[in-house]
C-alpha positions in Angstrom: 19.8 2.9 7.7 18.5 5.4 4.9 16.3 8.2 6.7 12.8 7.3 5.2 10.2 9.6 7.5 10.6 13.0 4.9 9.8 10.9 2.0 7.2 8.7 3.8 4.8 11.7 4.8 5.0 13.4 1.3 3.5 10.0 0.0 1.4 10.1 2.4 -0.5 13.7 2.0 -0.8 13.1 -1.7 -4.0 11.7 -2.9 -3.9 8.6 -5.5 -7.1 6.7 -4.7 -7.3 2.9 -6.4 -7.4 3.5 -10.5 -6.4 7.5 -10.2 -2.5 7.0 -8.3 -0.9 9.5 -10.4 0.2 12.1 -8.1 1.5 9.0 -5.8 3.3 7.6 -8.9 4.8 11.2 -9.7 6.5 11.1 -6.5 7.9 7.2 -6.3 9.4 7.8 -9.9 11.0 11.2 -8.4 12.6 9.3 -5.3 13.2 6.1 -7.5 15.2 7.8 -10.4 18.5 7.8 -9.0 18.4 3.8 -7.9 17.3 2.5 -10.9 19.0 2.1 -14.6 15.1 2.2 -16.1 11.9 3.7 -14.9 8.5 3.1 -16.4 5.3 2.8 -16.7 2.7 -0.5 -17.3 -0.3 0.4 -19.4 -2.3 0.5 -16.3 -0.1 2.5 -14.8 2.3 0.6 -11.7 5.4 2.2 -11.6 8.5 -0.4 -12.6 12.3 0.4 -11.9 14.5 -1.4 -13.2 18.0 -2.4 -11.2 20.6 -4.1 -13.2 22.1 -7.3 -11.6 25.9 -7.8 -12.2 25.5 -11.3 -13.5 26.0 -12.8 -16.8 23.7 -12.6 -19.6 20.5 -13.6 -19.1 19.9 -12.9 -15.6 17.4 -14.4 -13.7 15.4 -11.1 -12.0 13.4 -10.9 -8.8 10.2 -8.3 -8.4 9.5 -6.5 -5.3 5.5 -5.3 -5.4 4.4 -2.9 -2.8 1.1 -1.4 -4.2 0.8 2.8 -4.0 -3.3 2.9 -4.2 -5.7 4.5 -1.7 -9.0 3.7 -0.2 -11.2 6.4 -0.2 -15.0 7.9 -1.4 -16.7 8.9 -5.0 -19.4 11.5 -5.0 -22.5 9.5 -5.7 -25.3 12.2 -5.8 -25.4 15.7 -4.6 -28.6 16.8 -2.7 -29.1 20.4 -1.6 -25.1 21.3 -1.6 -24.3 17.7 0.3 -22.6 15.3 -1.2 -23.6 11.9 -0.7 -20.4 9.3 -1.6 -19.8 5.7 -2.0 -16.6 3.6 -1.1 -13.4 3.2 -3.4 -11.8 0.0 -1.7 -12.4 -1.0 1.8 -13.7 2.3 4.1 -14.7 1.5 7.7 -17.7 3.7 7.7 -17.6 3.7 11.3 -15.0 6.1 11.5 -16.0 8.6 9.2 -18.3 10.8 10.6 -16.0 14.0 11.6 -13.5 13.0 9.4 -11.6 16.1 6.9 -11.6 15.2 3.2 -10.7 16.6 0.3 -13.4 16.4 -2.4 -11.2 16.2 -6.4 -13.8 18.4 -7.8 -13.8 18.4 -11.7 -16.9 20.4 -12.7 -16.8 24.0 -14.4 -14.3 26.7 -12.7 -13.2 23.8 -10.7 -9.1 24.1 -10.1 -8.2 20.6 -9.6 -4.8 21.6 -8.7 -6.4 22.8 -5.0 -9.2 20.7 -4.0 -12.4 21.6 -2.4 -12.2 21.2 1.5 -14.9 19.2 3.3 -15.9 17.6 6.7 -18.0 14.1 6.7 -21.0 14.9 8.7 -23.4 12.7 10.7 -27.0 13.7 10.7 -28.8 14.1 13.6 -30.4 10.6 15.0 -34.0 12.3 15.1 -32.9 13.1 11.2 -32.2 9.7 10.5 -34.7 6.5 9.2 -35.5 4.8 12.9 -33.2 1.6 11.9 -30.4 4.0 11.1 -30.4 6.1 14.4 -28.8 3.9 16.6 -25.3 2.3 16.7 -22.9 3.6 14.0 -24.5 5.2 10.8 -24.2 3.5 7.4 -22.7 5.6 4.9 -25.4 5.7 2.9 -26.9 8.6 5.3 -23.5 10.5 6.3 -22.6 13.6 3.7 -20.2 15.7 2.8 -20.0 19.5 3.7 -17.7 21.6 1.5 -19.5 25.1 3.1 -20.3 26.4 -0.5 -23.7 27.3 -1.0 -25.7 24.6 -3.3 -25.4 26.4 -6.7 -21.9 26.9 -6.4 -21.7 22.9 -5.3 -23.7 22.3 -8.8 -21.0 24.0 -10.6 -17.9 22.8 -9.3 -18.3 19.3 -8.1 -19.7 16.0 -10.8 -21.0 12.5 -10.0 -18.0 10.3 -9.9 -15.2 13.2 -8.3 -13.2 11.7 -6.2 -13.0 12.4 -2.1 -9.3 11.7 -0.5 -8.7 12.2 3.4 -7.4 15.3 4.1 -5.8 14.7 7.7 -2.0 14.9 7.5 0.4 12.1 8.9 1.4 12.5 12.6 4.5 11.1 14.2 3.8 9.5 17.5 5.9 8.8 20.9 7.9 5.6 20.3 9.2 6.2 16.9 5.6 5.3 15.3 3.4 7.1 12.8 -0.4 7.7 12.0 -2.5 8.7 9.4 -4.2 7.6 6.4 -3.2 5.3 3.3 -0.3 3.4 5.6 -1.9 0.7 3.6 0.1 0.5 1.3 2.6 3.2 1.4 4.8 2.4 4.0 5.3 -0.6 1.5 6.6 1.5 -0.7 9.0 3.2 1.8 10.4 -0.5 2.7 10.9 -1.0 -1.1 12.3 2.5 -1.3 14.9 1.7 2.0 15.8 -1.3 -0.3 16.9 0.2 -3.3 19.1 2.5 -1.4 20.7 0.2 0.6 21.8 -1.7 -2.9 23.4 1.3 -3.6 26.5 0.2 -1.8 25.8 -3.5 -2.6 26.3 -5.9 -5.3 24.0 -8.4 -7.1 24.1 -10.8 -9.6 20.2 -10.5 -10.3 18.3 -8.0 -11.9 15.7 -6.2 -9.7 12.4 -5.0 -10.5 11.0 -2.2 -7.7 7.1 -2.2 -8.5 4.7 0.2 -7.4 1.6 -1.4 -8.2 -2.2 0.1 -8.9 -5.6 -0.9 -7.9 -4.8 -3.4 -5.2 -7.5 -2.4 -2.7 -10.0 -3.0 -5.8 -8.7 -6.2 -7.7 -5.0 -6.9 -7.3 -5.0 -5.0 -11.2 -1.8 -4.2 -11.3 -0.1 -7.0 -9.2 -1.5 -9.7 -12.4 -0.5 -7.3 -15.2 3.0 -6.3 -14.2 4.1 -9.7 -13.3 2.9 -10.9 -16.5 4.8 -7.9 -18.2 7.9 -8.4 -16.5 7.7 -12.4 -16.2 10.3 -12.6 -13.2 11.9 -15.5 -11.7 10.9 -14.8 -8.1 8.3 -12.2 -6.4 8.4 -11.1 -3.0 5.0 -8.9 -2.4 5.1 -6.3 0.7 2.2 -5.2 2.4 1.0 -4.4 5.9 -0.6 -7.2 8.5 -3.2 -6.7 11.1 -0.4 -5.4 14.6 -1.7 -6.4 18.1 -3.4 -3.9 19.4 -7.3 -3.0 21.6 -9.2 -6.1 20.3 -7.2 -7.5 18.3 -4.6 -9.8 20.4 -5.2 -13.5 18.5 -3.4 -16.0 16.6 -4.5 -13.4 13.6 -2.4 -10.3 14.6 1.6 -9.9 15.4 3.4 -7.3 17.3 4.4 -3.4 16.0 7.7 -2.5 17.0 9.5 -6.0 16.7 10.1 -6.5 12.8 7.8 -7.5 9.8 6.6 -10.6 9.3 7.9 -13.5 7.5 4.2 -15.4 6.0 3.7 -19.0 5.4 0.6 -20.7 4.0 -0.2 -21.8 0.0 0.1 -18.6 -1.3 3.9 -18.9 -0.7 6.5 -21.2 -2.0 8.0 -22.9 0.8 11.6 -23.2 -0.5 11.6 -19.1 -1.1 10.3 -18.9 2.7 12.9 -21.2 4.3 15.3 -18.6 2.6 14.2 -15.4 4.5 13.5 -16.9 7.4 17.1 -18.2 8.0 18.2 -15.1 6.4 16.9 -13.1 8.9 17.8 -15.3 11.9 21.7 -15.0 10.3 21.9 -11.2 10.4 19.6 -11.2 13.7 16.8 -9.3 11.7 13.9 -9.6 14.4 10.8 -11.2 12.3 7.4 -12.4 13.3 5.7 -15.4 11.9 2.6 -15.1 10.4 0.2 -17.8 8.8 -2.3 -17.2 5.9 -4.6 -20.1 5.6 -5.6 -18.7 2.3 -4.1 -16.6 -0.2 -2.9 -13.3 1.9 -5.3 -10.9 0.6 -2.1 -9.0 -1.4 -0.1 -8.7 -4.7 1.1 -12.1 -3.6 -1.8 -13.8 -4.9 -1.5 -12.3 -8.1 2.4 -13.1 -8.5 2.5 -16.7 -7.6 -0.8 -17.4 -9.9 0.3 -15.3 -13.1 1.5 -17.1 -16.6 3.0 -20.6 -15.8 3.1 -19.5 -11.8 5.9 -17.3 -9.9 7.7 -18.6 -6.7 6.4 -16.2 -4.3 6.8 -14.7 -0.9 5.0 -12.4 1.4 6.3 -10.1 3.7 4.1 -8.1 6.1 4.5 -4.6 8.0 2.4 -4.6 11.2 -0.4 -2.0 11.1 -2.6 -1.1 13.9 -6.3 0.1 12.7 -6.5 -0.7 9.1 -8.4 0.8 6.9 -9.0 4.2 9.2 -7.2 7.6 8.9 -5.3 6.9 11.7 -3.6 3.9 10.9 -0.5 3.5 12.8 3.0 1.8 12.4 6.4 1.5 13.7 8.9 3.3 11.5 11.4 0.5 12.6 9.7 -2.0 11.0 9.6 -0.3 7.6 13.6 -0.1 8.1 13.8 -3.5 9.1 11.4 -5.0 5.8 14.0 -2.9 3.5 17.2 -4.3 4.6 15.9 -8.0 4.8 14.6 -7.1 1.0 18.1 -5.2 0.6 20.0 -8.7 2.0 17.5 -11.0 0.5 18.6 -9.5 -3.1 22.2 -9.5 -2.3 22.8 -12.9 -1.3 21.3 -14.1 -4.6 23.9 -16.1 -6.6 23.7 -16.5 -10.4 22.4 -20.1 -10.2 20.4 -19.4 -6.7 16.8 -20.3 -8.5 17.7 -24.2 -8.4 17.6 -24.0 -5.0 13.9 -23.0 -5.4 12.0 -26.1 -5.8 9.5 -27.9 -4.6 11.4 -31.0 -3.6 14.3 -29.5 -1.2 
């Protein structure tokens, strides 16, 4: 299997918060280029490259979406030198306090190419209103402390900068790593393991790689690039809640034994029937998981864009989501890009018939 780790911690100490993922999408394109006959753009910014199937003219296509966006904090006011900050996506505030960030400051004199360091601070509980003093603080009262005295604060950092986590990825015993914005770039790495295992593979259909933008804030760029690229059949990738300290229910699946396989209405049974005894065949270990509702990802977006997409889900257990110390099995990002990898190769030229709703 391709060796992903080198490529998966770069991505991962690069900021690229949801609506600003342009040092993220700098690097994808990089690692992309030499898989791909076309690399672009959308106009909000998802990253699409372009694999060229082997069958006749026109070729059904297939698109991959694994969105590249971060959660992380905006500088809302600044009091006294602090900086007070509000979410961008889906922060557990809980964990903050303690945690390293980097602030994007933007102001005068600032050098955006080397942000300002900072720590997330807790006030004291004698400091804080009496209903905020005990149990976990809301964010609301923790700040930011860069160490710059308050003028200097003034002049470098503006309402609205942005505030990344600063904490670099750490590989774990047991083949696993932790850090921040797993969500959703190991997604990325599976997608990336995917398009260089085709390297050595045929395939009739043409294959769109997608790195999308602004997931954690509105599935933005999961709507508009499937209804740029129009494809016959999206698979979205994602993480899924991994078993783990108090989370052991129906809800969660284990980390180590394979991605998931989802079923529910946001997938097209037909496309689902197909992994699944794809990946019992070449003995690809898979959990099942079962989304009530829409899953919560690009796969939403796909399957309800234009006239509808046939759509599939596949999920990448995660332990502690939405922290900076998310942690995942490496193995499982393997295994999600060869069944991608397999999935694409065993398409034949006339394999979307088999698709339908009635078989």
């Amino acid at each position: 299997m391709p060796e992903i780790l080198p490529f998966l911690k770069e991505l991962l100490s690069l900021p690229g918060l949801s609506g600003y993922e342009d040092p993220a999408a700098r690097l994808v394109e990089a690692r992309w280029k030499p898989f791909v006959h076309e690399l672009s753009r959308s106009r909000l910014g998802s990253v699409h490259g372009l694999r060229r199937g082997t069958g006749s003219q026109p070729r059904p296509s297939i698109m991959i979406a694994t969105h590249m966006d971060a959660i992380g904090l905006m500088v809302t006011t600044i009091v006294e030198g602090f900086l007070h900050v509000t979410m961008v996506g889906g922060v557990d505030a809980r964990v903050l306090p303690g945690q390293r960030v980097n602030v994007h400051a933007t102001g005068k004199g600032s050098d955006q190419a080397r942000p300002l360091p900072g720590v997330v601070a807790q006030p004291s509980a004698r400091l804080l209103p009496p209903e905020a003093a005990d149990g976990p603080v809301p964010l609301e009262h923790l700040l930011i402390d860069t160490g710059l005295p308050p003028r200097r604060v003034a002049e470098l950092v503006q309402v609205g900068d942005l505030v990344s986590f600063a904490s670099e990825p750490t590989e774990l015993a047991g083949e696993v790593i932790s850090g921040h914005t797993l969500d959703n770039r190991v997604s990325v790495a599976a997608l990336t393991v995917c398009l260089e295992t085709l390297q050595g593979r045929e395939h009739a259909w043409d294959v769109w790689a997608v790195a999308t933008v602004q997931e954690e804030t509105a599935l933005l760029g999961g709507f508009t690039s499937t209804f740029q690229l129009q494809p016959s059949l999206g698979i979205a990738v994602d993480v899924t809640f991994a078993k783990g300290p108090g989370a052991s229910d129906w809800q969660t699946v284990p980390m180590g034994k394979g991605p998931t396989i989802c079923m529910g209405p946001n997938i097209h049974p037909a496309l689902h029937k197909e992994l699944k005894e794809l990946a019992d065949k070449l003995e690809i270990p898979y959990s099942p998981e079962y989304a009530p509702r829409h899953t919560g990802t690009d796969a939403f977006a796909m399957q309800i864009t234009a006239a509808g997409i046939p759509t599939a889900y596949i999920g990448i257990p995660l332990r502690y989501m939405h922290t900076p110390v998310e942690v995942v099995a490496v193995k499982d990002i393997q295994r999600a890009g060869r069944l991608l990898a397999e999935f694409i190769a065993s398409l034949a030229p006339d394999s979307l018939e088999k698709f339908a709703w009635d078989k």
